[in-house]
N, CA, C and O atoms as a GROMACS GRO file, in nm:
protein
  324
    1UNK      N    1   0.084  -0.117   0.000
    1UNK     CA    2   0.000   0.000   0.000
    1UNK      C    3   0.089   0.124   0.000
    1UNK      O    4   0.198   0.113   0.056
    2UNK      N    5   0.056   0.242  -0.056
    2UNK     CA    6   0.117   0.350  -0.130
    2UNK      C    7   0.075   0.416   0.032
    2UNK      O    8  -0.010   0.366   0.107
    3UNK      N    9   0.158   0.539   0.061
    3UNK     CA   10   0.140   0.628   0.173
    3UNK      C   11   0.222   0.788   0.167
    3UNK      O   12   0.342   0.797   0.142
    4UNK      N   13   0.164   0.865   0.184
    4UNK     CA   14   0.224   1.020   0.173
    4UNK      C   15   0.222   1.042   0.322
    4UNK      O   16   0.147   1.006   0.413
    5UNK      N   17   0.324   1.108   0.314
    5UNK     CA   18   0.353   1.173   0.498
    5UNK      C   19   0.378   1.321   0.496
    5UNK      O   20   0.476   1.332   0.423
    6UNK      N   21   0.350   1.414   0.527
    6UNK     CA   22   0.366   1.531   0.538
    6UNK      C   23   0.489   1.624   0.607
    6UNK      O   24   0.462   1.743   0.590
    7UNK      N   25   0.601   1.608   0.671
    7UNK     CA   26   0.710   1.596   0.729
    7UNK      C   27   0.691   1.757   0.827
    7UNK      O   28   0.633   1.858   0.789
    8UNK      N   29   0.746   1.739   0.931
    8UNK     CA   30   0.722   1.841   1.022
    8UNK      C   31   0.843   1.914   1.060
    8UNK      O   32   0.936   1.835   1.050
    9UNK      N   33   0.880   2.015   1.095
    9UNK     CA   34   1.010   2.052   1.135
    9UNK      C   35   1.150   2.056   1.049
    9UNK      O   36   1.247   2.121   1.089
   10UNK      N   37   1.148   1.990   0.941
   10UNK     CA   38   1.268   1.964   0.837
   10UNK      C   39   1.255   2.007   0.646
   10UNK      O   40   1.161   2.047   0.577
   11UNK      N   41   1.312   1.993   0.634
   11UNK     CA   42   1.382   2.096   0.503
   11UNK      C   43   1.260   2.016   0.420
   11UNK      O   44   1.171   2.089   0.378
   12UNK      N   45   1.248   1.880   0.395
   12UNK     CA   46   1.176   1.798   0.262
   12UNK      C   47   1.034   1.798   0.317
   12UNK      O   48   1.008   1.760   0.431
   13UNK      N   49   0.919   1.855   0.204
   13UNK     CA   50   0.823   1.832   0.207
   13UNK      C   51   0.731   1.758   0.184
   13UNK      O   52   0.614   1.797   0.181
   14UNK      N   53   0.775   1.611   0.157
   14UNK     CA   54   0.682   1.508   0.126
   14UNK      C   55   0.739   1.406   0.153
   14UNK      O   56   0.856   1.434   0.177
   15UNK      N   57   0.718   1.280   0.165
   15UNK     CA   58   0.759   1.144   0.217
   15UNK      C   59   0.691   1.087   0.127
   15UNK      O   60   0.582   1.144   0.120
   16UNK      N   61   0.698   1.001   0.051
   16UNK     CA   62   0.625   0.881  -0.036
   16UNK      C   63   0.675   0.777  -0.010
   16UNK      O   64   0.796   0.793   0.010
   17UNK      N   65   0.631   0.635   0.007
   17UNK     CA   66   0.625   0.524   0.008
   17UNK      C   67   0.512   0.407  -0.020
   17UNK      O   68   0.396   0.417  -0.059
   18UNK      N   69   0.596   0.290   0.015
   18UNK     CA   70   0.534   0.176   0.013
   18UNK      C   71   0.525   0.078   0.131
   18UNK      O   72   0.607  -0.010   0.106
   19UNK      N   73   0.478   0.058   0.223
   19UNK     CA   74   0.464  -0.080   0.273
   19UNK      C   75   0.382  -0.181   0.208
   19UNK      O   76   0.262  -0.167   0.181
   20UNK      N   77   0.476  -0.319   0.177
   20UNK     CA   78   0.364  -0.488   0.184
   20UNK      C   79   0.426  -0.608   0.249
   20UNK      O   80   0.540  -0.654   0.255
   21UNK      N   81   0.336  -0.635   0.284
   21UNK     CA   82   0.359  -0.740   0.395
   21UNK      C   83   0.516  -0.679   0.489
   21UNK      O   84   0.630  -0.726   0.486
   22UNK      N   85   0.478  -0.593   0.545
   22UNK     CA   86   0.587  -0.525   0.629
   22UNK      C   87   0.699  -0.441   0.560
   22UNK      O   88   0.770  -0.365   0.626
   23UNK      N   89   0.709  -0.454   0.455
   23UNK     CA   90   0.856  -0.423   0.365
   23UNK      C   91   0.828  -0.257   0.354
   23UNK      O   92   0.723  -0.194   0.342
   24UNK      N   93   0.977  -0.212   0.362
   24UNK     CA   94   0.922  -0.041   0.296
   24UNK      C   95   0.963  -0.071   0.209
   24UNK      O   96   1.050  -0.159   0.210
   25UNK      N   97   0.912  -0.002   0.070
   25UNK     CA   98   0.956   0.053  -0.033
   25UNK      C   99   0.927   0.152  -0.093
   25UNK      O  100   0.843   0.229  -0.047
   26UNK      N  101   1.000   0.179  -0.230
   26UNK     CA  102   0.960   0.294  -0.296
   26UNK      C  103   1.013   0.408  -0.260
   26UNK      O  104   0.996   0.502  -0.336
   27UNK      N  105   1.076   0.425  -0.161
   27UNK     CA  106   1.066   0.568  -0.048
   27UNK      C  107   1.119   0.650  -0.179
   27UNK      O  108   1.184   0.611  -0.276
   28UNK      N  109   1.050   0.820  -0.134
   28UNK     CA  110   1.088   0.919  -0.233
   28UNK      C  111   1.029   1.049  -0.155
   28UNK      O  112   0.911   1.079  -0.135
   29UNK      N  113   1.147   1.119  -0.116
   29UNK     CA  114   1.133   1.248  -0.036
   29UNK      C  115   1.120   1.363  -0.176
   29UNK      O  116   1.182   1.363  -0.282
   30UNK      N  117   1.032   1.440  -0.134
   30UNK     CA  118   1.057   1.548  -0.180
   30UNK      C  119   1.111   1.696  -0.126
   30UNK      O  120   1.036   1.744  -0.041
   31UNK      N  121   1.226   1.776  -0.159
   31UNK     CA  122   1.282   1.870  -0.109
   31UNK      C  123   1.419   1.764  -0.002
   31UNK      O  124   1.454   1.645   0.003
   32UNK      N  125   1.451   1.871   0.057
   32UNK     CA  126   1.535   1.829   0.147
   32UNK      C  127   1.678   1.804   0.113
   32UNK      O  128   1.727   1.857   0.014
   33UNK      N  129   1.722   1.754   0.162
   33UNK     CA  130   1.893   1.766   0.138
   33UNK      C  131   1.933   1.642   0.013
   33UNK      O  132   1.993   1.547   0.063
   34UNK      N  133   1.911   1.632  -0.130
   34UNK     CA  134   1.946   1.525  -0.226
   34UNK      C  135   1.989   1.405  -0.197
   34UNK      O  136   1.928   1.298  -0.212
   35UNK      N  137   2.112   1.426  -0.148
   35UNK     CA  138   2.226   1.300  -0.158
   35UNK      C  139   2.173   1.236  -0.004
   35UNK      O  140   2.169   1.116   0.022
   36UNK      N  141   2.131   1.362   0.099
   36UNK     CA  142   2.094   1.240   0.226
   36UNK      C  143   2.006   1.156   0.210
   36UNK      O  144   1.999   1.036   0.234
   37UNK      N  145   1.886   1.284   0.133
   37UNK     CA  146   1.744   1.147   0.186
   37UNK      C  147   1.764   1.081   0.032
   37UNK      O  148   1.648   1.052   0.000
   38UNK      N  149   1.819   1.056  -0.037
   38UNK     CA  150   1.828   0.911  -0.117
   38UNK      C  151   1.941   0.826  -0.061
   38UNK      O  152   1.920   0.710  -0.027
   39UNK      N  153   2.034   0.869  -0.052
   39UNK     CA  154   2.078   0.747   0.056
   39UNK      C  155   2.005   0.687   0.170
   39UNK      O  156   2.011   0.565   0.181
   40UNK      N  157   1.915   0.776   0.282
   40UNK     CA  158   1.815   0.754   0.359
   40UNK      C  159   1.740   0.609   0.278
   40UNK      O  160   1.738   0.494   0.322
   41UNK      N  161   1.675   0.666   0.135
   41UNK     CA  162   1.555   0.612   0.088
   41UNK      C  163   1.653   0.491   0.016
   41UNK      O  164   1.590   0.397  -0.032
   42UNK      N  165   1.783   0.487   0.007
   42UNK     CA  166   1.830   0.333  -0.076
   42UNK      C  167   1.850   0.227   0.096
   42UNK      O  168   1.819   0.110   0.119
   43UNK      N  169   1.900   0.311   0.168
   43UNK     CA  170   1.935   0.193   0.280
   43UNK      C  171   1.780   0.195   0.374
   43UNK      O  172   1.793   0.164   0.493
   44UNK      N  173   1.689   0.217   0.344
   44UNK     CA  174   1.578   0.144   0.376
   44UNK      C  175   1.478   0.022   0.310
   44UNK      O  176   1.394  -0.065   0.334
   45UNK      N  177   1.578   0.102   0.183
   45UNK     CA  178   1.434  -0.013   0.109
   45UNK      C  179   1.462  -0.145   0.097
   45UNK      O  180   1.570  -0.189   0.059
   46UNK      N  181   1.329  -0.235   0.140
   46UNK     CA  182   1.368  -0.395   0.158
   46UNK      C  183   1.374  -0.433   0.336
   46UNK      O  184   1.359  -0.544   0.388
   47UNK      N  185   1.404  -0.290   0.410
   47UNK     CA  186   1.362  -0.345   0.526
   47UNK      C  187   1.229  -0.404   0.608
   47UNK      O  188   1.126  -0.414   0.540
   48UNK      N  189   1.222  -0.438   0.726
   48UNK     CA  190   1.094  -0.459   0.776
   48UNK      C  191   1.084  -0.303   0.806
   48UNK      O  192   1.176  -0.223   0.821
   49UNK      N  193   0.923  -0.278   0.810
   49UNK     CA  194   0.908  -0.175   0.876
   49UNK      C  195   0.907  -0.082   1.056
   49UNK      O  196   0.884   0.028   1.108
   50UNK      N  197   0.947  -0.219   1.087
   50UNK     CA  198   0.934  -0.184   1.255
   50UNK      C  199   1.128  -0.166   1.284
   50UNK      O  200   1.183  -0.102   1.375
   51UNK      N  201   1.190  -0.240   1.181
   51UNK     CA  202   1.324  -0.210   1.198
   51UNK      C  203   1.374  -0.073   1.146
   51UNK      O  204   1.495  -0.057   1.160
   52UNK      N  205   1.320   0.005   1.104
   52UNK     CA  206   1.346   0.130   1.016
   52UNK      C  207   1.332   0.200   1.119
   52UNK      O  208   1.427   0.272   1.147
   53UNK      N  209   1.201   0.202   1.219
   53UNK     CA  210   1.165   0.283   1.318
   53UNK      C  211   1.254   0.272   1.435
   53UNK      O  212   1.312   0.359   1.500
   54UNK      N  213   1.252   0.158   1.446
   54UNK     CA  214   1.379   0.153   1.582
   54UNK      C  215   1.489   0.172   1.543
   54UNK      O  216   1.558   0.185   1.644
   55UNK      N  217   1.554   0.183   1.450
   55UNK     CA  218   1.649   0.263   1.407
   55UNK      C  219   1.694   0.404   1.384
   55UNK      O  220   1.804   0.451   1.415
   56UNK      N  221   1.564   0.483   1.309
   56UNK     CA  222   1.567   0.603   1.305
   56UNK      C  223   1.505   0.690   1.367
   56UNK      O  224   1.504   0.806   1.325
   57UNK      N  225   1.421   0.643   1.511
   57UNK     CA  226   1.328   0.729   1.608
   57UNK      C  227   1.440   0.783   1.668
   57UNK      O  228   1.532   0.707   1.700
   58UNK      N  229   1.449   0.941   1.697
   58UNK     CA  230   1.499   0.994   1.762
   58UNK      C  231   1.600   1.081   1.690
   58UNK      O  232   1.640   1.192   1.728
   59UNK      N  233   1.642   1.007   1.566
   59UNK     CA  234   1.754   1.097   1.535
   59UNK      C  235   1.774   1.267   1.496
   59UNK      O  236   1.725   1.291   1.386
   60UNK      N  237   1.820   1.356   1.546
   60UNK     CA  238   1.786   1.515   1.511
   60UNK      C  239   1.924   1.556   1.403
   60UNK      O  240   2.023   1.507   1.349
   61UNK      N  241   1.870   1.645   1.413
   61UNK     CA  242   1.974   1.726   1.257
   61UNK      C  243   2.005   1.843   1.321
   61UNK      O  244   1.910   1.922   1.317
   62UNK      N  245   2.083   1.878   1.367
   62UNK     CA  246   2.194   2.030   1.420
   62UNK      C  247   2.084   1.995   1.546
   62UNK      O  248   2.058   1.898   1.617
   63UNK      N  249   2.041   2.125   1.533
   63UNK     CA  250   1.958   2.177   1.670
   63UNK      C  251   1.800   2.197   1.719
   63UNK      O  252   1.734   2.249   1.810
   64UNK      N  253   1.775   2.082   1.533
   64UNK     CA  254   1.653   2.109   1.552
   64UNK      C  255   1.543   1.928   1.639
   64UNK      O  256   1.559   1.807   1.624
   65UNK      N  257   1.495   1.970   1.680
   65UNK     CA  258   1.385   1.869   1.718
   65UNK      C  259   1.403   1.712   1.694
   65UNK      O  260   1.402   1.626   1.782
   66UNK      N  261   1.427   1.688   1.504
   66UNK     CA  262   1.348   1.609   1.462
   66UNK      C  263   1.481   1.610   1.326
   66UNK      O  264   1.579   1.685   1.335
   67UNK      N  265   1.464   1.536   1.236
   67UNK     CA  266   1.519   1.517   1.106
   67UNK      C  267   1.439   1.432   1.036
   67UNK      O  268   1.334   1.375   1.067
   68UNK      N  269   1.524   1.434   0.909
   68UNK     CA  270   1.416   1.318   0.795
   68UNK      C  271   1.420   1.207   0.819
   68UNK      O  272   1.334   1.127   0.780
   69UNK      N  273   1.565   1.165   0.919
   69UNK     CA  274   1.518   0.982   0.908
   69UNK      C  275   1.465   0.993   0.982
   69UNK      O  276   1.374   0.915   0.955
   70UNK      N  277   1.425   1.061   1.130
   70UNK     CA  278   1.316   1.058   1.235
   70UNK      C  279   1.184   1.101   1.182
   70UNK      O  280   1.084   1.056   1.237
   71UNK      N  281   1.171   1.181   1.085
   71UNK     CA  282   1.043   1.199   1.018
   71UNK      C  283   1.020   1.061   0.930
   71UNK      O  284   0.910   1.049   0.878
   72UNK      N  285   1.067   1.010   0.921
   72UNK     CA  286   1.069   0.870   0.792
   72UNK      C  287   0.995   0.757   0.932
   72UNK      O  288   0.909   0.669   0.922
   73UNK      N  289   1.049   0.791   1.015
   73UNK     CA  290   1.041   0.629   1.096
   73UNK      C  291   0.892   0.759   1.186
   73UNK      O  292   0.874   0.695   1.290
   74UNK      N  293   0.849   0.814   1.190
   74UNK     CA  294   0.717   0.892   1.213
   74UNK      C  295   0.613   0.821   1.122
   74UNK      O  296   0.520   0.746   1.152
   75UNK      N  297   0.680   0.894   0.937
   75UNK     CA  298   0.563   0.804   0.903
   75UNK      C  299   0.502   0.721   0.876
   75UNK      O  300   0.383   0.706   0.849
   76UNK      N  301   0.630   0.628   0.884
   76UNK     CA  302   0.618   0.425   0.907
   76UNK      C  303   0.517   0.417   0.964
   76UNK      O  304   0.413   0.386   0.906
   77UNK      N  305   0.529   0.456   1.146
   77UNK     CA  306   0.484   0.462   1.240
   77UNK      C  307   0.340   0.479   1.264
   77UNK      O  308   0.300   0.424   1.366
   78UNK      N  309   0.249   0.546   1.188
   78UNK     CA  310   0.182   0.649   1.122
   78UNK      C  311   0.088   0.528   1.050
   78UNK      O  312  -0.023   0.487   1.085
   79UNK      N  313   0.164   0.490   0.948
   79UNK     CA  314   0.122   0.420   0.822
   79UNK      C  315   0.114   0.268   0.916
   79UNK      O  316   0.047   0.195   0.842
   80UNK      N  317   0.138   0.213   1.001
   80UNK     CA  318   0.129   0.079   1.056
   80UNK      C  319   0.016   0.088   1.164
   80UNK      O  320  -0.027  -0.002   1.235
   81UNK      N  321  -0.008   0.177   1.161
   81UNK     CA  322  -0.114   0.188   1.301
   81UNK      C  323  -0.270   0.138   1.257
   81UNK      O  324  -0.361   0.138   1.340
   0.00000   0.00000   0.00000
């Protein structure tokens, strides 16, 4: 199933993906820093989705709050509920 996330606090304004049968895929940020969130979006894809989250909950970017892989494992989070 296809899912849009809205991202809060950080530079990229869109999150696209896929979960099936647990797997992320697809991932595709829009905005945000290029080279991170596709590296972000290549070393996720193919994971389970509960491993993405416990991996990337928490992580912040300088001084702010929150970042994209913590916004990423938000809208896993989000999308599994």
């Amino acid at each position: 199933m296809e899912y849009t996330f809205i991202p809060k606090g950080v530079c990229s304004r869109k999150i696209s993906f896929e979960i099936n049968d647990g797997i992320v895929s697809n991932v595709r940020f829009a905005g945000g820093c290029a080279g991170n969130t596709q590296g972000l979006a290549a070393l996720i894809e193919g994971m389970k989705a509960e491993d993405v989250v416990a991996r990337l909950s928490g992580i912040r970017c300088g001084f702010k709050r929150t970042s994209c892989p913590d916004q990423m494992a938000e809208a896993i989070k989000e999308a599994i509920k």
